[in-house]
C-alpha positions as CSV (number, residue, x, y, z in Angstrom):
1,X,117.2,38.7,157.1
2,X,116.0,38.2,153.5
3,X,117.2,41.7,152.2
4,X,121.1,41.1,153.6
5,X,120.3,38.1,151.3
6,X,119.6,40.0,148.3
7,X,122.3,40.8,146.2
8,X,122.8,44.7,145.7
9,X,122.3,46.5,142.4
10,X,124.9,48.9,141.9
11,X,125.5,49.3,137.9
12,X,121.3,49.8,137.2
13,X,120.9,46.2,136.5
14,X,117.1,44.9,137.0
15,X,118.4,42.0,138.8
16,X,121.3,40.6,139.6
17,X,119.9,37.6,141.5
18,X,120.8,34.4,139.4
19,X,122.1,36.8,136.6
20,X,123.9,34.7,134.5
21,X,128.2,34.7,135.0
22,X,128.7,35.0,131.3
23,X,126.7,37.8,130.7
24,X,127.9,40.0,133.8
25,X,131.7,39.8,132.4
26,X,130.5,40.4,128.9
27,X,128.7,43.6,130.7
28,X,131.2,44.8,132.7
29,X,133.7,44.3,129.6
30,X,131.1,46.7,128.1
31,X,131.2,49.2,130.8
32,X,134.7,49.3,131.0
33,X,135.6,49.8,127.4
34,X,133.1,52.7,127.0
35,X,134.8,54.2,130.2
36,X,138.3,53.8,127.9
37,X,135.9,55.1,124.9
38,X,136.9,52.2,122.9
39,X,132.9,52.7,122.1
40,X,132.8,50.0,118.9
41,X,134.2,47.4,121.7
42,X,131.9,49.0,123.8
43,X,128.8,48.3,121.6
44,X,129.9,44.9,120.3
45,X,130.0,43.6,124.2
46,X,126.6,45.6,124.9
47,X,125.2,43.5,121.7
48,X,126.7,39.9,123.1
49,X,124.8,40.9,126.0
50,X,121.9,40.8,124.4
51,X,122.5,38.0,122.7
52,X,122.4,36.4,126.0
53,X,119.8,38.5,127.8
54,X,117.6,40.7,125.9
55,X,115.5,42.1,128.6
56,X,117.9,44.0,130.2
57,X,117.2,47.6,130.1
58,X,120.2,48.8,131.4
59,X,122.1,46.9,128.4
60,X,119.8,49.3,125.9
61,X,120.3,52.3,128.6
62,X,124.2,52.0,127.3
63,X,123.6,51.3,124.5
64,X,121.7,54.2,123.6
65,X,124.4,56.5,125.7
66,X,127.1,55.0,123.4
67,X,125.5,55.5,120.0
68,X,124.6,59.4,121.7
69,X,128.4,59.6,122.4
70,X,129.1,58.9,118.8
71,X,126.2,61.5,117.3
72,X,124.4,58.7,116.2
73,X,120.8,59.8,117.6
74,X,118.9,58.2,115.8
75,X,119.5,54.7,117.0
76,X,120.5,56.4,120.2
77,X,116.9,57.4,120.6
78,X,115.6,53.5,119.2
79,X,117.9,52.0,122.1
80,X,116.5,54.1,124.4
81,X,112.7,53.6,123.6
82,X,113.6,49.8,124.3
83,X,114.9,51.0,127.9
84,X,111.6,53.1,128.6
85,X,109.9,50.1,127.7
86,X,111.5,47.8,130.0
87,X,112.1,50.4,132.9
88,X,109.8,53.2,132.2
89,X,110.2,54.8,135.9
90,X,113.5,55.1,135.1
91,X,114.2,58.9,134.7
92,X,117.9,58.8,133.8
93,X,116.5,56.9,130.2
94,X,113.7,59.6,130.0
95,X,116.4,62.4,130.3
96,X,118.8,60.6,127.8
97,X,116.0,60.0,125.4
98,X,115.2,63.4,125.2
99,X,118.6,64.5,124.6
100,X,118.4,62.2,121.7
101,X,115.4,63.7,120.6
102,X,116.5,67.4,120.7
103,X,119.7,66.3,119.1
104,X,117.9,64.7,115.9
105,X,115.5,67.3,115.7
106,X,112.4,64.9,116.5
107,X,111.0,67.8,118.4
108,X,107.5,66.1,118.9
109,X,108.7,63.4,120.0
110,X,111.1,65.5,122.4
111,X,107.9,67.8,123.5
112,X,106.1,63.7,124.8
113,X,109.3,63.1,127.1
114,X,110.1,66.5,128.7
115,X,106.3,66.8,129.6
116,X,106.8,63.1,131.7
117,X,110.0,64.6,133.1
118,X,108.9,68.1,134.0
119,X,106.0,66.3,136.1
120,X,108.4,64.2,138.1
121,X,110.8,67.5,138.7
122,X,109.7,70.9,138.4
123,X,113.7,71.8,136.8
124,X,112.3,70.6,133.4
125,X,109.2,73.0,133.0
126,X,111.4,75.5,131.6
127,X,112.7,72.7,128.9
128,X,108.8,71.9,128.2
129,X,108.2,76.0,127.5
130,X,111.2,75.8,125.0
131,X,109.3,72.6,123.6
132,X,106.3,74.2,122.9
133,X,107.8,77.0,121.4
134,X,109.6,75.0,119.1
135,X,106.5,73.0,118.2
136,X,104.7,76.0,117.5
137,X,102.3,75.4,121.0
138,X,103.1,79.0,121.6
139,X,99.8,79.3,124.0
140,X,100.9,76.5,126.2
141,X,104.8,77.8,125.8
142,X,103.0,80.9,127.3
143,X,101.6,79.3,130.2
144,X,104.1,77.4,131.3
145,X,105.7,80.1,130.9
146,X,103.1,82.3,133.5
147,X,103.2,79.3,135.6
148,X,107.3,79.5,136.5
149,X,106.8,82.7,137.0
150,X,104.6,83.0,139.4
151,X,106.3,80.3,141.4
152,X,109.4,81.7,140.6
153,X,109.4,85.2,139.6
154,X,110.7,86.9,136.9
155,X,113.8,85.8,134.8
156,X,115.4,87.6,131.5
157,X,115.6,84.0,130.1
158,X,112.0,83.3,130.1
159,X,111.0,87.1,129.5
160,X,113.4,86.5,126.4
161,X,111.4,83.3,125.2
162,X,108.1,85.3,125.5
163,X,109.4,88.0,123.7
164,X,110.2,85.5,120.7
165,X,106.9,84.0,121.1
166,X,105.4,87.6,120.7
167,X,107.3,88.0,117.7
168,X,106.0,85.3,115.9
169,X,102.4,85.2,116.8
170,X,102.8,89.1,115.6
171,X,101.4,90.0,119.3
172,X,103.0,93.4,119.6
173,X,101.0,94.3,122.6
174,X,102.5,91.0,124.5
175,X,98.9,89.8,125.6
């Protein structure tokens, strides 16, 4: 059948049909030195890659895991907006990006991400309530917040978010 004749993608490459030879061994070089955390190998591979492929958003995927690994968030984050771009289903790059975005404190930027993320799985609604609160959208912190839970019921962590939140709107009656 035509899918037995499909090659199988099992690293998070688009397509590995006619992928060119050179550029899977430069790849898989790449993978294999981050794996030994020889990350500046790691990232010079990753950038031969897309030297000879620049489409590839599971080359800027690493990429941006690598420069995360080394604190760099920054162009972690700028790798990983070139993966969204190019695979922007893909919710491992969404997760990652945010990361990035906690990490260098672009917490607007953080609050666009973990509301795609908290629509595709329900674990990241909390995240989007600590969001809010952060980016001083303490009504919609607070109903998120009332939203988990109802679903969920009560828990001290979220009881102790709205408690901050109280705090700082001066709302000493917690309505």
């Amino acid at each position: 059948s035509q899918a037995e004749d499909e090659p199988v993608d099992k690293v998070g490459l688009m397509s590995l049909q006619g992928a060119d030879e050179k550029f899977l061994e430069v790849y898989f070089e790449a993978l294999k030195q981050k794996a030994l955390e020889n990350y500046g190998k790691a990232l010079a591979a990753l950038e031969q890659c897309l030297e000879i492929y620049d489409s590839e958003p599971a080359v800027y995927h690493e990429l941006g895991k690598i420069h995360y690994l080394l604190g760099n968030y920054n162009h972690s984050a700028k790798y990983l907006r070139q993966a969204r771009i190019l695979a922007p289903a893909n919710q491992l790059v969404l997760l990652d990006l945010y990361k990035s975005y906690v990490l260098s404190t672009q917490f607007q930027e953080a609050l666009e991400v973990v509301k795609e993320l908290s629509q595709v799985d329900h674990m990241y609604k909390e995240d989007l309530a600590h969001m809010y609160f952060i980016t001083e959208h303490y009504d919609e912190a607070l109903g998120v917040l009332d939203q988990l839970d109802e679903q969920w019921g009560y828990h001290p962590r979220r009881t102790g978010l709205r408690r901050q939140i109280y705090a700082v709107t001066d709302n000493v009656d917690g309505k």
